[in-house]
LORO-209772 format. One record per atom (N, C-alpha, C): residue in one letter; x, y, z. Coordinates in steps of 0.05 Angstrom, whole numbers, plus 5000, padded with zeros to 4 digits. Layout:
BEGIN
AXYZ/...
END
This chain:
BEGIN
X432722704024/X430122794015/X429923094021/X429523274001/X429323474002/X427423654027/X426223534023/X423923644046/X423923524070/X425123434081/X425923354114/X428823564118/X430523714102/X432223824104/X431924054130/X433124154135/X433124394159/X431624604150/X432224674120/X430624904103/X428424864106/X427424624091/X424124544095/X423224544120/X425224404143/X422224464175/X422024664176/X424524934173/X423425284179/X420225274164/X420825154130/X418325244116/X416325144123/X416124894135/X412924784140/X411924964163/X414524864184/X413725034213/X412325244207/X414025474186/X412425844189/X410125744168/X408925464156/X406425444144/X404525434170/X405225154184/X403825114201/X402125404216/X404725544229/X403225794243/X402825984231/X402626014207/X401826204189/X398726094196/X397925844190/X394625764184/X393625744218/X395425744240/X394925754267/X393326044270/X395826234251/X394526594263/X392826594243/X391726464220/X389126534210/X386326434222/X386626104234/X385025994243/X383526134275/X385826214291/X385126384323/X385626154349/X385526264367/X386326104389/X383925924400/X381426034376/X379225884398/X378525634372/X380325484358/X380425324335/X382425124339/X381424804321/X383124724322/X382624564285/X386224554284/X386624474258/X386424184260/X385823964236/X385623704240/X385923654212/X387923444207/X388423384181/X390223114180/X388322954162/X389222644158/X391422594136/X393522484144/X394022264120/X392322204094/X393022234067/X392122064052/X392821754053/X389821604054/X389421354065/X390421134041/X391720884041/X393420804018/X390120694010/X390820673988/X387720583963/X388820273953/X386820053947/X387119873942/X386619833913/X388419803895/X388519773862/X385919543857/X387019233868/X385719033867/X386718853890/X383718713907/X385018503921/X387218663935/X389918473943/X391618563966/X394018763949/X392618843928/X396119063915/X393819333914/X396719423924/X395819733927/X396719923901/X395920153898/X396420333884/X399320473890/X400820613882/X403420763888/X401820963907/X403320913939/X401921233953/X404221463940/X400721593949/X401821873942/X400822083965/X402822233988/X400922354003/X399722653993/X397122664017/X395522864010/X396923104005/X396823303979/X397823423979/X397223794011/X395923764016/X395323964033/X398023884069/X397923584069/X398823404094/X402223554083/X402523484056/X405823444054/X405923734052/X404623994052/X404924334048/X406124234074/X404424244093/X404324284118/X406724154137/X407423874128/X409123714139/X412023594133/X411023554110/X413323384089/X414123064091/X412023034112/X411422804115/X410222574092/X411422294082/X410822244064/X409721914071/X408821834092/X408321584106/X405121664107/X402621444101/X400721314113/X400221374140/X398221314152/X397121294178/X398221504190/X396721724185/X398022014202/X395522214203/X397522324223/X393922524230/X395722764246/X394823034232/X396823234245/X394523404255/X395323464287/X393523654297/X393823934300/X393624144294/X393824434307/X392124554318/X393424534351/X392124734375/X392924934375/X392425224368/X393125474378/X393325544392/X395725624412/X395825754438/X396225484460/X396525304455/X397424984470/X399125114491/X400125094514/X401725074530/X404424924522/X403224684519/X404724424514/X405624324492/X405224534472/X405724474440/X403424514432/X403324664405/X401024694386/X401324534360/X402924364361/X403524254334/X403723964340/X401223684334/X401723464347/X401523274319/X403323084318/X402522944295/X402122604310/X400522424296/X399922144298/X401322024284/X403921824284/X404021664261/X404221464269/X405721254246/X406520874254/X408320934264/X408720674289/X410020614303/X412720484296/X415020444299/X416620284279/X415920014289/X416119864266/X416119604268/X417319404254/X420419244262/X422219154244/X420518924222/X419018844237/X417118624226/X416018744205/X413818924203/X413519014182/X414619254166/X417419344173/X418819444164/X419719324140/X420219114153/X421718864131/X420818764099/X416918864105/X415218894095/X415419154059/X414919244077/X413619574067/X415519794064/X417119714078/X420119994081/X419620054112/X422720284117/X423020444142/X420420604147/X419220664177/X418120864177/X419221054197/X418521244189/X420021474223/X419421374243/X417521394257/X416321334278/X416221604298/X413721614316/X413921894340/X416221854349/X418221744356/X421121794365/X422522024355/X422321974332/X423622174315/X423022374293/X419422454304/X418822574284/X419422924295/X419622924321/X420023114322/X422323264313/X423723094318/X426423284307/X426823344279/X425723134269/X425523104234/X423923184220/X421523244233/X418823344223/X419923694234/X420123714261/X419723984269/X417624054295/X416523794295/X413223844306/X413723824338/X412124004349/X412123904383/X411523664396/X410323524380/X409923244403/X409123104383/X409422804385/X408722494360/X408322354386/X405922204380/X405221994390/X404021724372/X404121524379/X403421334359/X400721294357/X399921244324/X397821334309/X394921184319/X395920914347/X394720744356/X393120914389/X394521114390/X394021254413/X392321554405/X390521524381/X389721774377/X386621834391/X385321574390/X382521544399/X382521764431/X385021594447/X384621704470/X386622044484/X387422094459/X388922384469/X387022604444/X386622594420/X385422794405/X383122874422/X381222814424/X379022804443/X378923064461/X381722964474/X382023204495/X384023474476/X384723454458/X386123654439/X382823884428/X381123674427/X379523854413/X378123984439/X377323934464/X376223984480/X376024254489/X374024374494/X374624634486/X374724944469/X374924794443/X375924964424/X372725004408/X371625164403/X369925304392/X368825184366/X371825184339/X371625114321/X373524934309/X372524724290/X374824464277/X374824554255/X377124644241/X377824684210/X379324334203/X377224354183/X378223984170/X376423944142/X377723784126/X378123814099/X374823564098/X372723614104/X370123444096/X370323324079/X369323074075/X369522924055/X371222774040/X373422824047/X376422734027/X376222494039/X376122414068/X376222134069/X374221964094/X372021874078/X369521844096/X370121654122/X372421504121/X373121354144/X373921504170/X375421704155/X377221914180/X374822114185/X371922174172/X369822364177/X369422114202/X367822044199/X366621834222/X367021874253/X370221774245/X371821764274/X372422104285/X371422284266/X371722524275/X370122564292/X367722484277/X365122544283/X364722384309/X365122194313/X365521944333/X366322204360/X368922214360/X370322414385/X369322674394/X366922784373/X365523014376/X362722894397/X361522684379/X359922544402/X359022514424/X362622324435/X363722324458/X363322574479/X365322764466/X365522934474/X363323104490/X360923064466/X358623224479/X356223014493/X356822924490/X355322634516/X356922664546/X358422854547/X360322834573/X359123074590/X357523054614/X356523314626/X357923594629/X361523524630/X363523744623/X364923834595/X362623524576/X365423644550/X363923914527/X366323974524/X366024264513/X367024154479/X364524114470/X366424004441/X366124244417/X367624244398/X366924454369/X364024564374/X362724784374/X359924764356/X360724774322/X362824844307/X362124914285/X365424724272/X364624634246/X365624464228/X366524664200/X368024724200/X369824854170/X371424864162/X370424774130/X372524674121/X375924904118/X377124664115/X379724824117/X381124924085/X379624834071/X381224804044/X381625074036/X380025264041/X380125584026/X382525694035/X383125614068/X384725804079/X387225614061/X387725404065/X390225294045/X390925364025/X388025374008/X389125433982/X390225703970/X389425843993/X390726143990/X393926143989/X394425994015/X397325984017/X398525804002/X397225603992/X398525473971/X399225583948/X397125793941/X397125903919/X400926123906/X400626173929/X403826313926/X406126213934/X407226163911/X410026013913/X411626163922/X413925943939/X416426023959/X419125983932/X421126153940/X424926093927/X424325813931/X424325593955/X424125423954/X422825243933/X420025323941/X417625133933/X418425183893/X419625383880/X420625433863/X422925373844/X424825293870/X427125093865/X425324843853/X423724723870/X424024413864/X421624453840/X419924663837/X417724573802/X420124643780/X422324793780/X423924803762/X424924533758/X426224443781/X427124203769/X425324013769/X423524053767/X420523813760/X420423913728/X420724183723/X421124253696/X423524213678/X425524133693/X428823983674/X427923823673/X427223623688/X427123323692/X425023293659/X422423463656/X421423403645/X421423503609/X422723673608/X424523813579/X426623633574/X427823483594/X429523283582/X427822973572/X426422933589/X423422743574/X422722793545/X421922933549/X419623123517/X423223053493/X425723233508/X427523143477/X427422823473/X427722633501/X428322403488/X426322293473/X423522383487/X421122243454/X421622323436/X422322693425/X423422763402/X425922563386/X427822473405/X429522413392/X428722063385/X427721983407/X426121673396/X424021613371/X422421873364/X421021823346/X421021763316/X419721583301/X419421473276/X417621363269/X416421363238/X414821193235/X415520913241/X411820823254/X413020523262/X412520513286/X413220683306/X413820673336/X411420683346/X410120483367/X408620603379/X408220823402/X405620953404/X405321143425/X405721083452/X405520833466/X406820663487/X410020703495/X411120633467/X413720643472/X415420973468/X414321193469/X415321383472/X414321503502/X411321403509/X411221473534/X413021263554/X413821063553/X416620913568/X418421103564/X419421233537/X421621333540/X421821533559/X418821733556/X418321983575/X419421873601/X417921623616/X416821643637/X419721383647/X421221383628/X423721293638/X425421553645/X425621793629/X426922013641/X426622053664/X423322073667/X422522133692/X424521953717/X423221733715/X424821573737/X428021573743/X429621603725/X431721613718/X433721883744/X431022083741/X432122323757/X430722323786/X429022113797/X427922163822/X425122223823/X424722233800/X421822373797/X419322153786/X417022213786/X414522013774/X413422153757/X411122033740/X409222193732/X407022363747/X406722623743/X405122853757/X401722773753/X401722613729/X399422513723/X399622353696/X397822253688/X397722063666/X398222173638/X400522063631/X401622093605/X400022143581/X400022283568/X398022303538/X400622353515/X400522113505/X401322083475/X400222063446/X399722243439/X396722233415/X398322243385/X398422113367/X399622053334/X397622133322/X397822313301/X396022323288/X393422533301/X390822353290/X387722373307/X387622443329/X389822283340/X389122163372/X389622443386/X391922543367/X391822913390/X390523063385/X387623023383/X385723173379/X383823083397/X384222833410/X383822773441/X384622983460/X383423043472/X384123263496/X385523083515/X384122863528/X385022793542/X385322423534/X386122403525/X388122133505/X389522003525/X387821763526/X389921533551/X390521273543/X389221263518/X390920943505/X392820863507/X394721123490/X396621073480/X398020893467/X396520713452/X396520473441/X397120423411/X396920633392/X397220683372/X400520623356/X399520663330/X402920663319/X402320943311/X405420983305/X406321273291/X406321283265/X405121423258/X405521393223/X407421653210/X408521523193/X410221703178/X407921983173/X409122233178/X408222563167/X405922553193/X405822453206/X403122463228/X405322643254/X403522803262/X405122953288/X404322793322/X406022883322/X405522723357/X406022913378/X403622883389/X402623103417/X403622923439/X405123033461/X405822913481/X405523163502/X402923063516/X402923203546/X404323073568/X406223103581/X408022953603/X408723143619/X408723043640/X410923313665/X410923093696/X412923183696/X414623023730/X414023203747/X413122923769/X412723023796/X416023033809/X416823203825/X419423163835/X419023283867/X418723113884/X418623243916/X416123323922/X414023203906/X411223273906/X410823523887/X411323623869/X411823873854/X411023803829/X408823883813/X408923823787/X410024003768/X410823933743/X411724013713/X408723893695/X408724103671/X405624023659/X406924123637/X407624013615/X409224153588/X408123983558/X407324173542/X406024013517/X407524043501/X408623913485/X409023923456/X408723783430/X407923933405/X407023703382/X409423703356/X410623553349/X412923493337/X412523273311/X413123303289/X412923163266/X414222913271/X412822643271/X414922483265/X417522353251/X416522533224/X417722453201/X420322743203/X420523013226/X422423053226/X422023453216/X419823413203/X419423633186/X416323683183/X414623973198/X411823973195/X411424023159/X408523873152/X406923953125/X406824223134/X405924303103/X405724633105/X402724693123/X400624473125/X398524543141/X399224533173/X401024323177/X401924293204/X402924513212/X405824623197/X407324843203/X404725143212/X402425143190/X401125393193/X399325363223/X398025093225/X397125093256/X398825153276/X400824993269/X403125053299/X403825293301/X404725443278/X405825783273/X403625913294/X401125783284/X398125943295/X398725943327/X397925783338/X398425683374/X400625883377/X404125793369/X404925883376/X404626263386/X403526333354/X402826603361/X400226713383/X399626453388/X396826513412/X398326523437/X401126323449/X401726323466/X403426533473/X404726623441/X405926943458/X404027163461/X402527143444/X399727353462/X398427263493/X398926993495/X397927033523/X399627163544/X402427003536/X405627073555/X405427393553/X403827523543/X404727713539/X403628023561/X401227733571/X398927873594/X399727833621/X402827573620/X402527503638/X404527653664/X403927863669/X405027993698/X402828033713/X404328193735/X403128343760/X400528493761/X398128453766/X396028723759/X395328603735/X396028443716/X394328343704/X391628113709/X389028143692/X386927913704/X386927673689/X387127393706/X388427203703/X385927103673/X384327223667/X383227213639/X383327263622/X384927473624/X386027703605/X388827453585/X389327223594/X391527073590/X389326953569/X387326773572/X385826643557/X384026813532/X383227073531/X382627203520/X384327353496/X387527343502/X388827413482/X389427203466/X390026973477/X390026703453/X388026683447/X384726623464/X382926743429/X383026873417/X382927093412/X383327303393/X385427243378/X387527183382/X390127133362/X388926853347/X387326643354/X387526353348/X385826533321/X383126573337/X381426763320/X381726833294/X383427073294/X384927183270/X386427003260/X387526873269/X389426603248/X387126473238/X384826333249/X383526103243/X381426293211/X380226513223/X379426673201/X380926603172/X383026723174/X385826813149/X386826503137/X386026233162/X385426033140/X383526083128/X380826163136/X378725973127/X377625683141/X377825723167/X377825483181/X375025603197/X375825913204/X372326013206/X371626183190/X368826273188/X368526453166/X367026783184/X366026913175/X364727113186/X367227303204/X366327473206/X367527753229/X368427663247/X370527753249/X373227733280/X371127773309/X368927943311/X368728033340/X365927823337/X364527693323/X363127473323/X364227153323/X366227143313/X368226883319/X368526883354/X369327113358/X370827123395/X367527133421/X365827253402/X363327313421/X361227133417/X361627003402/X359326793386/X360226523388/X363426443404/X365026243419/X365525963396/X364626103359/X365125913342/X367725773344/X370225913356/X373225763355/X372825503372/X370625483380/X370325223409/X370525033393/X369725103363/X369524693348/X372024663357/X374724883350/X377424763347/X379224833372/X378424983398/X380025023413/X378125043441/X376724743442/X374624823473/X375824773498/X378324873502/X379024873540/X380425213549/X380425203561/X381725343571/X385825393569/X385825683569/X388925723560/X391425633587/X390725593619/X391525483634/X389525433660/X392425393675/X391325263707/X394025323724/X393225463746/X394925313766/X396025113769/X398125093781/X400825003773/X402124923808/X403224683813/X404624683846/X404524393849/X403424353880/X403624043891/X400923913876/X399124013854/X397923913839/X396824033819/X397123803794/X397623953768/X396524033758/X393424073768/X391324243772/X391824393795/X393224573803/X393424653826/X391124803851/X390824853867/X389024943883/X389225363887/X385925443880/X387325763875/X384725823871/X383226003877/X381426133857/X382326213837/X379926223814/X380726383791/X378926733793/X377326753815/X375227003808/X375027083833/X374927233841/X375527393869/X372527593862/X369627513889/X367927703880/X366627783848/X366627453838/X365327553808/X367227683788/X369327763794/X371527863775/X374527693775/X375427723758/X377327483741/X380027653763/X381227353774/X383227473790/X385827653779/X387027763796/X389127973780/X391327783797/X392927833779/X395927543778/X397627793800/X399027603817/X401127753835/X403727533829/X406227673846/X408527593841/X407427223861/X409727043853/X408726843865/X407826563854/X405226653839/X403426473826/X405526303806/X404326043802/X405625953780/X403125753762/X402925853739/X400525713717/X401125583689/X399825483671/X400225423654/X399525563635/X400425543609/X399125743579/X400125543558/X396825513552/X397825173532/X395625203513/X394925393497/X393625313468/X393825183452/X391825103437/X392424883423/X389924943395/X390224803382/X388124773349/X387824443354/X385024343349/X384224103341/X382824083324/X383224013303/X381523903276/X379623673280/X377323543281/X377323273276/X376423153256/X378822903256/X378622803232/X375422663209/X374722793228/X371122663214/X370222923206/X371023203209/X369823443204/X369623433169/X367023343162/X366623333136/X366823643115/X365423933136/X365624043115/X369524243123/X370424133129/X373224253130/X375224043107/X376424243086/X378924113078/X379023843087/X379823653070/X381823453089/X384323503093/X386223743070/X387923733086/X388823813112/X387223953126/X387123973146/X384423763180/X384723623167/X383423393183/X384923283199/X384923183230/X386723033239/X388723233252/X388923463251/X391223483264/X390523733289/X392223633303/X391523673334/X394423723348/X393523973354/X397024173367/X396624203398/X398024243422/X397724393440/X401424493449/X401624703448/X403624783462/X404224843495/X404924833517/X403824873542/X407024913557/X408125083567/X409425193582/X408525263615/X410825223624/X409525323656/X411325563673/X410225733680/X410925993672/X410126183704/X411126363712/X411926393748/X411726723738/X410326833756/X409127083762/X411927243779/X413227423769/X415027553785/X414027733788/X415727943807/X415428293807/X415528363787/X416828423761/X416928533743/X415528503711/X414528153720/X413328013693/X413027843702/X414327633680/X414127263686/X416427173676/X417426933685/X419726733671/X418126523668/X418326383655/X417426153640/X418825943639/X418925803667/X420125593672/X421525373643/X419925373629/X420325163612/X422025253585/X423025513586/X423325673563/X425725473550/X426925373552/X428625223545/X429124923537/X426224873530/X425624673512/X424224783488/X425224673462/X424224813437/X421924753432/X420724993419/X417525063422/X417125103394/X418625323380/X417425403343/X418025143324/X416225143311/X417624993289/X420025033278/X421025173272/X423825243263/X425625053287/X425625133314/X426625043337/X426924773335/X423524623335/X423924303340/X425724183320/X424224283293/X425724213271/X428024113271/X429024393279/X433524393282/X433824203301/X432124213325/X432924053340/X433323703332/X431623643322/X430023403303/X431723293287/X433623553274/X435423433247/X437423343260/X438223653285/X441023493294/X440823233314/X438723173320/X438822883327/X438922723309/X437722713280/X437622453265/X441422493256/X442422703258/X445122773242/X446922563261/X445222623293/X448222513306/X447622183308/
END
């Protein structure tokens, strides 16, 4: 597992006290486990841990609770977990256990997750202020709240006065990606370019939209990896769904198929769109939407360095969609009233990206003080325009009804510009095309 490696404890460790010297010596950090969720009755959902727990730890087990004391004598770094237990090992799988988390985690001291009531208590005792993530899980608030109580019902105990949240200071440092943390979204981004060709190469009329997301989400598995989030397979109409979760449909011959997919790999997401003809070859309306996007996405790629404002990305794919959508006839009136007057929203209402990391919405501001953030080396986002027609838009053409594009690349802020993680899955029409024939050839 990549992240229990020697590399990763240096990286959690210098996370850990990176948020130690922001927090101060008169603070303490407190942060739960994501708690397993019950699907139905006694089956659970696939865990998945919190992504803030696994920055910090790389810990990927239930019932855990990591503490940070600043300035500890005795260790500033304490984690809670399960105990091993062959019995229910036998169950559920291996767990570490405090025996061995220290060495494997990195952390100064593990105790078992059964012994937290009566040692946290005295961890917090003292300390001024609790940085802890409110709300995420009302069971673990309680028992917080419970030990603060205690605490101050005791004629000597010295508990928190003040409660804040921790998430701002995280998301800062989450926000900037490590060589590491970079390694593994690339290959969350192979894993998932090799997905996207096998639906290309699975597709035909006939097929349903089910059975190309199997194919996706068999790549996925195939390499170690899951889905980052729920598959969208849209034929036709349906990719004019923004967010399309059927996937239930058949494929019809000359109908294009939008597939949003991207693999989680080591907790790391990939987020990559592409819309591809079934039949092999876009109509001349298809080809002119997709030509369109595409030319919105290299106007955005084109904002995307250092010192640039992370709006300035979304603002150049309007304007380009703009002037394409005009020069159909898809809007009518003046270029600087199309972009100021927000008419492109019938056909393009989201946004051109997002942050990008341990979630595929990632965690980041976008506006620093009322102004649109300026991109540094580090960051990693998405740039995914798209055109949607819908098919009920009575006063538009029909031949252009129904069809629904998004292109979406994921793309890493250097010193000098950006690389574009995904550049190497085909994007132009021309590209898929060739790609398309020489699959039916072979």
């Amino acid at each position: 597992m990549p992240l229990l490696t020697a590399e990763w404890r240096r990286l959690h460790a210098a996370r850990r006290k990176r948020l130690m010297d922001l927090v101060g010596d008169a603070a303490i950090v407190v942060l739960a486990a994501a708690p397993e969720r019950v699907r139905s009755r006694d089956t659970l959902y696939p865990y998945r841990q919190d992504s803030n727990f696994l920055y910090l730890t790389g810990f990927l087990e239930p019932d855990a609770v990591l503490a940070l004391v600043p300035g500890r004598r005795h260790g500033e770094t304490i984690l809670f977990c399960r105990e091993r237990d062959p019995a229910r090992e036998g169950w559920d799988g291996p767990r570490l256990g405090p025996e061995r988390a220290g060495e494997e985690l990195g952390v100064d001291d593990a105790y078992p997750i059964s012994d937290i009531d009566d040692i946290l208590p005295g961890l917090m005792e003292g300390r001024a202020r609790a940085f802890y993530p409110l709300g995420l899980d009302a069971g673990f608030d309680l028992k917080l709240i419970g030990w603060v109580n205690r605490l101050r019902g005791r004629a000597d105990g010295r508990a928190p006065q003040e409660f804040l949240q921790l998430g701002h200071l995280l998301d800062e440092m989450r926000l900037f990606k490590s060589e590491p943390e970079v390694r593994l979204m690339q290959r969350a981004v192979d894993i998932t370019i090799e997905a996207h060709r096998t639906a290309m190469r699975a597709v035909r009329g006939g097929v349903h939209e089910y059975a190309l997301q199997a194919e996706v989400e068999r790549e996925f598995r195939r390499n170690d990896a899951q889905p980052a989030y729920a598959s969208i397979v849209g034929a036709g109409a349906n990719g004019c769904i923004l967010h399309y979760g059927a996937n239930a449909s058949r494929v019809r011959a000359g109908e294009l198929v939008l597939i949003d997919a991207g693999a989680e790999y080591c907790g790391y997401a990939a987020d990559l769109t592409r819309t591809f003809p079934a039949s092999g070859r876009y109509s001349r309306e298809q080809r002119a939407l997709h030509d369109l996007v595409c030319r919105a996405q290299d106007a955005a790629l084109a904002q995307a360095r250092p010192g640039a404002a992370f709006a300035e990305i979304h603002a150049a794919a309007v304007l380009t969609l703009c002037e394409g959508l005009l020069a159909l006839g898809l809007l009518k009136g003046r270029l600087e009233d199309a972009v100021s007057g927000e008419t492109y929203k019938r056909f393009y209402p989201h946004k051109t990206g997002h942050w990008l990391g341990l979630d595929v919405h990632d965690v980041g501001e976008y506006r620093i003080e009322g102004a649109s953030r300026l991109l540094e080396p580090g960051m990693v986002f998405t740039v995914e325009p798209g055109l949607y027609v819908p098919a009920d838009a009575a006063d538009v053409p029909a031949r252009w009804r129904g069809i629904g594009i998004r292109i979406e690349d994921d793309v890493l802020v250097t010193r000098t510009g950006h690389r574009v993680l995904s550049a190497a899955l085909e994007r132009t029409a021309d590209e898929v095309e060739a790609f398309m024939a020489g699959t039916a050839a072979a």
